[in-house]
N, C-alpha and C positions, 0 to 999 in steps of 0.2 A: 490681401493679407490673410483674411480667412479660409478664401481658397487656397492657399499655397500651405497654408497648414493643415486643412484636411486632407491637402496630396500626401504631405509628408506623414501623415497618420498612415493616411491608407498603406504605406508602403515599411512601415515598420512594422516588424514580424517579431520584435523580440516578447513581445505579451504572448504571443502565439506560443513561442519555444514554453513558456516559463508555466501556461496552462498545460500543453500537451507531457509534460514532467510531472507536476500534479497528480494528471490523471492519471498516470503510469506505477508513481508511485501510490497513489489509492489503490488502483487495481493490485500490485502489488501485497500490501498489506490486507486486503480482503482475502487475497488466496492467503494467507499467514492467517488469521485469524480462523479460517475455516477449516486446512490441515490441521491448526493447533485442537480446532475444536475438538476431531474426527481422533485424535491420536490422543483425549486427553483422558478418554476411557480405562486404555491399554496401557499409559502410563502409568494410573492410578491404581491397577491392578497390578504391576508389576513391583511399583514401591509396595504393597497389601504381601503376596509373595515373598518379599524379598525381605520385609518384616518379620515376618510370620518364622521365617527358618534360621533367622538369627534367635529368634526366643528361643 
């Protein structure tokens, strides 16, 4: 009995799919996070700009 459930362990893969989405979506959101960082300079300088010439 407890063998035949650890066969049937061994051979489901749905935990597999549901981490390897996970880690895609981490990876994912790390590159967003690191663009946003990179781009939040030029943003901020462009709202300053764009301030500045409506006054």
């Amino acid at each position: 009995m407890v063998n035949a459930f650890l066969m049937r362990l061994m051979r489901d893969d749905k935990g597999a799919s549901a981490i390897e989405y996970g880690l895609l979506i981490a990876l994912v959101a790390i590159g967003l996070v690191a663009a946003l960082d990179s781009l939040s300079g030029s943003f901020i300088s462009t709202i300053g700009v764009a301030t500045n010439s409506m006054n």
